[in-house]
C-alpha positions as CSV (number, residue, x, y, z in Angstrom):
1,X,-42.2,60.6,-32.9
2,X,-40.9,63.9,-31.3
3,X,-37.4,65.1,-32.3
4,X,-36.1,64.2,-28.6
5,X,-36.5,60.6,-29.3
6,X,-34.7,59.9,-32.7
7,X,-31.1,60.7,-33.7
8,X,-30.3,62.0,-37.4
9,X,-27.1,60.3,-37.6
10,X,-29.4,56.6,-37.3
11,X,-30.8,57.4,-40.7
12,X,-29.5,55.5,-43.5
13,X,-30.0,57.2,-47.1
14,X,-29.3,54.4,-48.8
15,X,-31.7,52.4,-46.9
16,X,-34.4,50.4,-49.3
17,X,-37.1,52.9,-48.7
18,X,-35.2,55.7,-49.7
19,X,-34.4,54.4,-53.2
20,X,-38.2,54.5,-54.4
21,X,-38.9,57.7,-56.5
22,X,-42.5,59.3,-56.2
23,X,-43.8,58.2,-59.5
24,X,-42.6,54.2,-58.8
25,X,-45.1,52.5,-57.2
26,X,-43.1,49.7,-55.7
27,X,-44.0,48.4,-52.4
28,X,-41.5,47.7,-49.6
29,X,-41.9,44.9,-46.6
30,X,-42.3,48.0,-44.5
31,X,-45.2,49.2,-46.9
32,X,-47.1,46.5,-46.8
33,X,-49.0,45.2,-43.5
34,X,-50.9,42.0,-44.0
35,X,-54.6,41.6,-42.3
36,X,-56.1,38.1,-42.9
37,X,-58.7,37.8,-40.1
38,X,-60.2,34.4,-41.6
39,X,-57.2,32.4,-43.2
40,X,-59.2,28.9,-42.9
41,X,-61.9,30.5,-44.3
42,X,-64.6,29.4,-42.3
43,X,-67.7,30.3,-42.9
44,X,-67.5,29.8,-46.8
45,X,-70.1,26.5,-46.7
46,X,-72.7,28.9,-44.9
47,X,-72.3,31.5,-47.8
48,X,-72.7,28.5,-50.3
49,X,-76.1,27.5,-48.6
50,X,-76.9,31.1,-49.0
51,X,-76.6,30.9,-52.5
52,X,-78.1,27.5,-52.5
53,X,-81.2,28.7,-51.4
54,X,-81.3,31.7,-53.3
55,X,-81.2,29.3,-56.7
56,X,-84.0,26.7,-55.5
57,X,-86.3,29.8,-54.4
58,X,-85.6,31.2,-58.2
59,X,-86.3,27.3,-59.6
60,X,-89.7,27.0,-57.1
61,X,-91.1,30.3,-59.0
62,X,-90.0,29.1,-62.1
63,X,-91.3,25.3,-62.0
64,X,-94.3,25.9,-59.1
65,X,-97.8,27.1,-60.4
66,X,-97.7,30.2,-58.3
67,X,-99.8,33.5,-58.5
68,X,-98.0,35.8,-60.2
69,X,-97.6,37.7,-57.0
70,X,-96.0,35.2,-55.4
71,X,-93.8,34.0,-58.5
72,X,-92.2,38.0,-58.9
73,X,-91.5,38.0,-54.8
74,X,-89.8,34.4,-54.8
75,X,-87.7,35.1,-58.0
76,X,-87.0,39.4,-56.5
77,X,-86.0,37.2,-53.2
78,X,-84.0,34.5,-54.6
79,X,-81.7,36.7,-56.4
80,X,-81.3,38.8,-53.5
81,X,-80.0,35.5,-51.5
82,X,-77.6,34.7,-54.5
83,X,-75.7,37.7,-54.2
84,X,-76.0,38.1,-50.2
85,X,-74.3,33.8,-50.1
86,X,-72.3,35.4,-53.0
87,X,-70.7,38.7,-51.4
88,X,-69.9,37.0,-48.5
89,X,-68.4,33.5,-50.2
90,X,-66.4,36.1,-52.1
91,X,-65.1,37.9,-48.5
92,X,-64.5,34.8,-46.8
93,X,-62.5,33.0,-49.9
94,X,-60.1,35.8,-49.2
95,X,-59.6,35.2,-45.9
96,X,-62.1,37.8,-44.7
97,X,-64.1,37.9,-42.4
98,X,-67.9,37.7,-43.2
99,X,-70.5,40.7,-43.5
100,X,-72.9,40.8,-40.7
101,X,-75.0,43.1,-42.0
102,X,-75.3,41.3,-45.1
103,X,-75.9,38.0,-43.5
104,X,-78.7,40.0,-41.7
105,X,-80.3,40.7,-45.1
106,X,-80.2,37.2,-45.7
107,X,-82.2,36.3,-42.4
108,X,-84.6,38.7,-43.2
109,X,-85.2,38.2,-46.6
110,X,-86.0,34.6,-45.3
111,X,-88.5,36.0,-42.4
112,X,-89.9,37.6,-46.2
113,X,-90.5,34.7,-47.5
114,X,-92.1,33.2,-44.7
115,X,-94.7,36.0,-44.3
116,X,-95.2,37.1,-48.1
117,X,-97.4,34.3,-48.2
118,X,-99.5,35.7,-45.4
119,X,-99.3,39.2,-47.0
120,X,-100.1,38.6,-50.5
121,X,-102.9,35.8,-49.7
122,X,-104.0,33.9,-52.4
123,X,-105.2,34.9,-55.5
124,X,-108.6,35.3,-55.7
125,X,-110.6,33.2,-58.3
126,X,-108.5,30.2,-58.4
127,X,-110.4,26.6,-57.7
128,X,-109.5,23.3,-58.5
129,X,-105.4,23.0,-59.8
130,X,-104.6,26.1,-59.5
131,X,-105.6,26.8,-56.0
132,X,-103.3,23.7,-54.8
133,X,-100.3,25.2,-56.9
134,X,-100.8,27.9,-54.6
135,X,-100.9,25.8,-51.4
136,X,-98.0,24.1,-52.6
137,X,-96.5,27.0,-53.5
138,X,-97.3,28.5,-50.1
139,X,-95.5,25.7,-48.6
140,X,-92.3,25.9,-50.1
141,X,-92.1,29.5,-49.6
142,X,-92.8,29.1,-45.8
143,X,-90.1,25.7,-46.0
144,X,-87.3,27.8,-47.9
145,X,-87.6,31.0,-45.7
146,X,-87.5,28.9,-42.8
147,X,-84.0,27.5,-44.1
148,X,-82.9,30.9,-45.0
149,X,-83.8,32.5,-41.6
150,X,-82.5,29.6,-40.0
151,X,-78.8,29.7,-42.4
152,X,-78.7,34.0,-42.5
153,X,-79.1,34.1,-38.3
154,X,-76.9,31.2,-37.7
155,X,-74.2,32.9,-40.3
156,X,-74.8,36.6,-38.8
157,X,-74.4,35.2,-35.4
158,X,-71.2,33.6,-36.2
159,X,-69.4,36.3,-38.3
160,X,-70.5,38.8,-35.4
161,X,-68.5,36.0,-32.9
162,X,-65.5,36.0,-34.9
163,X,-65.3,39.3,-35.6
164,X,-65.0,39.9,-31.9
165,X,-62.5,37.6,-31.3
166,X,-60.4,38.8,-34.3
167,X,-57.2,40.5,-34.0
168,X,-57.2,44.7,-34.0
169,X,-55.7,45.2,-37.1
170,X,-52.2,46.3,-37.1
171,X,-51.8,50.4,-38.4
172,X,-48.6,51.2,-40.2
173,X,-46.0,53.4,-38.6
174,X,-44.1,55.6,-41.1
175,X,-41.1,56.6,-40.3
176,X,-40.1,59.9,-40.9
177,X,-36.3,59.5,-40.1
178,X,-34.0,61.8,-41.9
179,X,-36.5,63.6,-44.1
């Protein structure tokens, strides 16, 4: 504001903001400006498939017969879906909007799974059982990065809509009256 457009004698000292002292940290109405972008909290079953498929990618490496290559890269890449679902369940349950980035992460950790059994081939030596616990733990690899690709794009896609539609958050305007 420039001095031309306010009056001194408007300014009331006894006015609620002018009772805090500098070491009170009491908030005002006039403090406080409320942003909820997401207050229906869509988007919070998306996170929880996330998660979801984070905990059955740790459960495959732990109950599939898979080289120990592929058991590490499952279980690395099932926690990392857990707390990607997790981070943004945690966002969105307060009314926040979603984390594209980290929803990217998701999709590619799921385009990881679907290739790691491509990269790391299949260990070499194994006949008989142990080769199909590798075929079938190829599989579900391929299934369960499908999903996650499928869920991590879909969410990412949708966060990045409704982040663009979302209001501009509102700045706060302090005002400087009288001081």
């Amino acid at each position: 504001m420039t001095g031309s457009d306010w009056d001194a004698s408007e300014h009331d000292p006894d006015a609620k903001h002018d009772e805090r002292s500098h070491t009170d940290d009491r908030r005002t109405d006039r403090d406080v400006i409320e942003y909820r972008p997401n207050r229906e909290q869509r988007g919070t079953l998306l996170s929880v498939a996330v998660v979801l498929l984070g905990v059955v990618t740790i459960a495959g490496a732990l109950a599939i017969d898979f080289a120990e290559s592929h058991a590490w890269n499952a279980a690395l890449i099932g926690v990392a879906l857990c707390v990607f679902g997790a981070y943004n369940y945690y966002r969105r349950a307060n009314q926040e909007l979603g984390s594209v980035g980290v929803e990217t992460l998701a999709a590619i950790a799921g385009l990881w799974l679907l290739a790691s059994p491509f990269l790391f081939g299949p260990e070499t030596g194994t006949a008989g059982p142990a080769a199909a616990g590798t075929e079938i733990g190829a599989g579900f690899l391929l299934i369960v990065g499908l999903l996650a690709f499928g869920v991590g794009s879909y969410s990412a896609a949708i966060a990045h809509k409704r982040r663009r539609e979302a209001d501009a958050r509102s700045t706060a305007v302090y005002d400087r009256r009288g001081q």
